[in-house]
C-alpha positions as CSV (number, residue, x, y, z in Angstrom):
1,X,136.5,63.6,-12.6
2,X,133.7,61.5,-14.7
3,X,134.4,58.8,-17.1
4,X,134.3,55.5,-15.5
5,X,131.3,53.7,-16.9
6,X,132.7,55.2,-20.8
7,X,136.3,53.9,-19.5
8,X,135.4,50.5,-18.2
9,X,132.8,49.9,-21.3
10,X,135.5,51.0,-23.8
11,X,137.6,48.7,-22.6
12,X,135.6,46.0,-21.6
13,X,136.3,43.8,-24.5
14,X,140.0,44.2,-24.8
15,X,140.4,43.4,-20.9
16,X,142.3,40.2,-19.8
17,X,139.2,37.6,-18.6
18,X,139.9,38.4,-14.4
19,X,139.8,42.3,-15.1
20,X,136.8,41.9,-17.4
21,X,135.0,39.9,-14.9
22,X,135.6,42.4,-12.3
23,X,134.8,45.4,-14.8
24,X,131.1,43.2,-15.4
25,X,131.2,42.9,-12.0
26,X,131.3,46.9,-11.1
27,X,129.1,47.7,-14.1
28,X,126.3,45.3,-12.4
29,X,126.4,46.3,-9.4
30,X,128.0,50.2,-9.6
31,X,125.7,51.9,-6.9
32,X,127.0,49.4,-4.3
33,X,130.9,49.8,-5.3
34,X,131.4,52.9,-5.2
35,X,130.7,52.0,-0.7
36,X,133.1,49.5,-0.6
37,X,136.4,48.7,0.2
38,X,139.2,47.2,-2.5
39,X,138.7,44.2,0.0
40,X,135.4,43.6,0.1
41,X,134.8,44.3,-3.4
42,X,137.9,41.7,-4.3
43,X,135.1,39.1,-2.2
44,X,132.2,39.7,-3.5
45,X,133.3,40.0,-7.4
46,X,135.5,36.9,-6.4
47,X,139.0,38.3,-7.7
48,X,141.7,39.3,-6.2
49,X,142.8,42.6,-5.4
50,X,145.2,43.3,-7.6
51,X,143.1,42.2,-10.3
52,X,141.0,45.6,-9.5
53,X,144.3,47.3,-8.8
54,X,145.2,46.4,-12.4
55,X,142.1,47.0,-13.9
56,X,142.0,50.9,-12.5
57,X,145.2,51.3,-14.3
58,X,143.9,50.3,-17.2
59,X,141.2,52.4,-17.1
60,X,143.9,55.3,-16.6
61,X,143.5,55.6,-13.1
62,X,145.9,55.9,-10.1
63,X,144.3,53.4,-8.4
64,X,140.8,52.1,-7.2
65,X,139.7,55.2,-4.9
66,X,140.3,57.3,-8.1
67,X,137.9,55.0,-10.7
68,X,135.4,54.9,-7.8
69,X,135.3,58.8,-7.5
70,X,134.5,58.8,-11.3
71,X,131.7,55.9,-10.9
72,X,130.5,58.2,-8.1
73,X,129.9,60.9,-10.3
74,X,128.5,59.4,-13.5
75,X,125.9,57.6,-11.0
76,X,125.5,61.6,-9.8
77,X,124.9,62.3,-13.9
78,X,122.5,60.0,-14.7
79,X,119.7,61.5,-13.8
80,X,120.8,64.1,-16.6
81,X,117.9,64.3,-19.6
82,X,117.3,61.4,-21.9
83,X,119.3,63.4,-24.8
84,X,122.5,62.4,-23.0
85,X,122.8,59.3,-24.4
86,X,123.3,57.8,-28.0
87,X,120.2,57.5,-30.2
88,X,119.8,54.7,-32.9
89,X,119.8,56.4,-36.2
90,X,116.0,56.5,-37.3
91,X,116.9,55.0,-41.3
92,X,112.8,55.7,-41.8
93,X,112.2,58.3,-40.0
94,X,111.4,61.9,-40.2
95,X,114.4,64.5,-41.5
96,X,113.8,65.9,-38.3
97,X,114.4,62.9,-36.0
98,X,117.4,62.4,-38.6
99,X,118.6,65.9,-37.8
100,X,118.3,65.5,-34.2
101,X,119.8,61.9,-33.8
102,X,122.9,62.1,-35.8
103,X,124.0,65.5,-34.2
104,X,123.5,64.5,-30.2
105,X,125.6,61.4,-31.0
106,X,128.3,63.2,-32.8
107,X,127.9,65.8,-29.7
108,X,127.7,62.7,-27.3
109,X,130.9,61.3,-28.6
110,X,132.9,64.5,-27.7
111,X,131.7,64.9,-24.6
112,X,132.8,61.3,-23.7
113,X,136.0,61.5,-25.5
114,X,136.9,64.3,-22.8
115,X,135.9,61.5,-20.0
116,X,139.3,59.4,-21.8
117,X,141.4,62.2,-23.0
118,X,144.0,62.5,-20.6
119,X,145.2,66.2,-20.0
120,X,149.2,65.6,-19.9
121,X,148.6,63.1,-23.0
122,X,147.4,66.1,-24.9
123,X,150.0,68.2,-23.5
124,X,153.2,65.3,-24.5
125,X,151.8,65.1,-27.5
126,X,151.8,68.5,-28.4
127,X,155.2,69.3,-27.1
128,X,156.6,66.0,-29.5
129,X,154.6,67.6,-32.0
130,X,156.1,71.1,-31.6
131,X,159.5,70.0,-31.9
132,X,159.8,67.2,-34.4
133,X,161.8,68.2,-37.4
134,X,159.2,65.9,-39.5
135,X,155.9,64.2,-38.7
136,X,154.4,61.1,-41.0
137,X,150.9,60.7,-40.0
138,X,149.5,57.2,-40.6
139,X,145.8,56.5,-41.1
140,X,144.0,53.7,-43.7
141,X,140.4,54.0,-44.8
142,X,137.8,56.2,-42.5
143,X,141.1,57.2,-40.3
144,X,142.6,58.2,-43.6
145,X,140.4,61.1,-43.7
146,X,141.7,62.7,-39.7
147,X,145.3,61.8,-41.1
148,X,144.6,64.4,-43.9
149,X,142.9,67.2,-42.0
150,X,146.1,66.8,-39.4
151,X,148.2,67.0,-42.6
152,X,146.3,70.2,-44.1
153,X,146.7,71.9,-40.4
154,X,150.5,71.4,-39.9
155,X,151.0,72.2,-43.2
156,X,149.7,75.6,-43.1
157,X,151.7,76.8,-40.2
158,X,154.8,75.6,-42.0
159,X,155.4,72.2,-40.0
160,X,157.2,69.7,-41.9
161,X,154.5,66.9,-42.4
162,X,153.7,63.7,-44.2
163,X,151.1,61.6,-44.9
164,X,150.2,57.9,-45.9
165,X,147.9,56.0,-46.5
166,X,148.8,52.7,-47.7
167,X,150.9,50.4,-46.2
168,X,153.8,50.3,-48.4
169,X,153.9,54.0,-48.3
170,X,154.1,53.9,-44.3
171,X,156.8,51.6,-44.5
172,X,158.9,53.4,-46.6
173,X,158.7,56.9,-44.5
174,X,159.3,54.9,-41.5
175,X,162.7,53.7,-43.0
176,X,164.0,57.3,-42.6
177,X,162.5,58.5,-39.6
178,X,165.2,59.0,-36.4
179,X,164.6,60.6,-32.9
180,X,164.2,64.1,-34.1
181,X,160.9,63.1,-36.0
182,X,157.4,61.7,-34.5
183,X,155.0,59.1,-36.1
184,X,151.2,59.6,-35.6
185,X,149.4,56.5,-36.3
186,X,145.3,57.0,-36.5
187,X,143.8,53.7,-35.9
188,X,140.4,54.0,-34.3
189,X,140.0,50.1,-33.5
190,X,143.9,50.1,-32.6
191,X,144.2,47.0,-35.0
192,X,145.2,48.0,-38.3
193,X,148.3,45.7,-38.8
194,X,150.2,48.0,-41.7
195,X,150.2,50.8,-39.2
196,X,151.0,48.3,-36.3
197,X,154.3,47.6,-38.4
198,X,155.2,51.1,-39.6
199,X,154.7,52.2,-36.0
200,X,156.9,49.8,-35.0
201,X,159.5,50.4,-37.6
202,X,159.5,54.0,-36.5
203,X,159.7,53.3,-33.0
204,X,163.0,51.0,-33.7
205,X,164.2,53.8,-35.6
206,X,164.3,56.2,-32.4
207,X,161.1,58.6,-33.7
208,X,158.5,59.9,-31.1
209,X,155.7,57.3,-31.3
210,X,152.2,58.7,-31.2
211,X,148.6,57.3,-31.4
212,X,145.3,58.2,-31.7
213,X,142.5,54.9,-30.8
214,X,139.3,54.1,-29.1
215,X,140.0,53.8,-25.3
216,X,141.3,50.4,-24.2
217,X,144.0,48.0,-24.9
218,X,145.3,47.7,-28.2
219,X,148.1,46.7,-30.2
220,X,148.7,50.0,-31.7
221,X,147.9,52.5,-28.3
222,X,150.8,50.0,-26.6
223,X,153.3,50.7,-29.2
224,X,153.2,54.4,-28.4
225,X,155.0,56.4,-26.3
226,X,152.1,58.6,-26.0
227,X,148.5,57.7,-26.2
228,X,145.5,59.8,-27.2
229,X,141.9,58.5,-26.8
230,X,138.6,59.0,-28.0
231,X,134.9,57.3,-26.9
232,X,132.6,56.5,-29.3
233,X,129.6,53.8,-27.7
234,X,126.9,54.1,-30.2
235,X,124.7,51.3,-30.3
236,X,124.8,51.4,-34.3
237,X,127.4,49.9,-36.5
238,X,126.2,52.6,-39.1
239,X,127.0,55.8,-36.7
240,X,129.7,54.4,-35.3
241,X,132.0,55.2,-38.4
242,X,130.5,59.5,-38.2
243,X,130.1,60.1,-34.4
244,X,134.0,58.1,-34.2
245,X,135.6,60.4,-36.8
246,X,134.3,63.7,-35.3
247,X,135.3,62.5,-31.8
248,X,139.4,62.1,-33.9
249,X,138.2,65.3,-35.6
250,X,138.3,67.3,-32.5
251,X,141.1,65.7,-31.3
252,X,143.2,66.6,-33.5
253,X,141.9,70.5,-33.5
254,X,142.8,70.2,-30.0
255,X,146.3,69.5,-31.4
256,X,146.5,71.6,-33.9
257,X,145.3,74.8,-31.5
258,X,148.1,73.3,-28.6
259,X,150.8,73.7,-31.6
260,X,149.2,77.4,-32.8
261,X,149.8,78.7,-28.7
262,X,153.2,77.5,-28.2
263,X,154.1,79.6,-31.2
264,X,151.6,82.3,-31.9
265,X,153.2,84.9,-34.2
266,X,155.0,82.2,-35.7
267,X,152.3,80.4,-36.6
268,X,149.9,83.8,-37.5
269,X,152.6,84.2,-40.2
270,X,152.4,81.6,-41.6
271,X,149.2,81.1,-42.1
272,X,148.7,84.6,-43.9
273,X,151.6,83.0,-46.2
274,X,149.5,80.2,-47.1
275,X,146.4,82.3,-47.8
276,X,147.5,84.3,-49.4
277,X,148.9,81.6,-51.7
278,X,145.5,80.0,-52.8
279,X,144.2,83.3,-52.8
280,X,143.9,83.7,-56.5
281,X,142.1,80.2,-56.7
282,X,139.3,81.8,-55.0
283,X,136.6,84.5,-56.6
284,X,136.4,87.4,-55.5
285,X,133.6,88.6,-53.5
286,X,132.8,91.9,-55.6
């Protein structure tokens, strides 16, 4: 139960202006909301109270009690050392302080993608996943690169999977796609307009919408039927684009393991298949 300040910052710029100002509002002034009442919060931030009420389920929560809980304990957290926290990228500095920066905000990422990443998301998503007689993965540019580890993964324990990454391409797999099959679309701002379409196509055509975004509102998260999210609040345009693609990274290992468990020997099988396929690409160790 952690999560709200990496939830409500997420978010913050794809809230509606009332929920943003109250979201300001209990980023401001945290210590002192977590002791009040929906009431006398709804006074002092001057909105009303199901403004708040809105803007806990936004931020994935059952209502305001629950987001405070999670504000209660990441004020409980901060006190945690300095590390815990993203680092500019030191450009001129030392390999050392290279080193050191790059890897605690890839490690900071994970740990605040598990704040968003909601349990029975995961667990949806990997039952769709499990069943689907064919799954087109969708990602364009940095994303494209999660689409084909997802691809390589599914492939090997013989699951029917495509990928694409264009727009045209995307299009044309959604064409055929019915309600036995699942689209994945990998989008980390949520705004990629090809994929927004192809999602949407697939969606019309009855297939198992899935999406994989930054935490918040977006145009491609409310076109699926179920939504995975990942954190990633680096201060640095630069290290946005790593730490964001290791949080996806380990996302979709999480997947990829769910799938593996809800069909071991299956899966164990098929794997030795494939390895020992490429086998002969690879020199031998004597």
């Amino acid at each position: 139960m952690k999560g709200g300040f990496i939830s409500i910052q997420e978010a913050l710029d794809s809230l509606k202006p009332a929920e943003r100002k109250a979201a300001e509002y209990i980023l401001t002034h945290a210590e002192e909301v977590v002791h009040l009442s929906i009431q006398k919060l709804s006074e002092q931030a001057n909105v009303s109270e199901a403004t708040i009420i809105r803007l806990a389920r936004t931020l994935n929560c059952k209502g305001f009690r629950e987001l405070k809980l999670k504000i209660a304990v990441d004020l409980a957290k901060q006190n945690e050392p300095s590390g815990s926290s993203y680092q500019e990228i030191p450009i001129d500095g030392s390999m050392a302080s290279i080193i050191a920066s790059v890897s605690n905000n890839n490690i900071q990422s994970i740990q605040d993608t598990l704040s968003v990443l909601s349990i029975d998301a995961v667990e949806k998503a990997v039952h769709a996943l499990s069943r689907a007689r064919k799954i087109a993965v969708y990602g364009i540019g940095a994303s494209a690169v999660i689409v084909q580890d997802l691809k390589q993964k599914l492939t090997r324990i013989n699951r029917w999977c495509e990928a694409a990454f264009d727009y045209d391409t995307q299009g044309m797999m959604s064409a055929n796609l019915t309600e036995a099959d699942v689209a994945f679309g990998i989008s980390y701002s949520g705004q990629t307009e090809g994929i927004i379409e192809a999602l949407a196509l697939a969606k019309a055509n009855g297939a198992t919408v899935i999406s994989l975004t930054k935490f918040g509102v977006n145009p491609v998260s409310e076109l699926a039927d179920i939504s995975l999210y990942i954190s990633s609040l680096e201060k640095s345009i630069r290290s946005g684009a790593m730490s964001s693609r290791i949080s996806q990274l380990n996302v979709v290992d999480i997947l990829y393991v769910g799938i593996v468990s809800r069909a071991y020997e299956e899966s164990i099988a098929a794997l030795d298949r494939t390895r020992e396929a490429v086998k002969r690409w690879k020199r031998s160790d004597q």
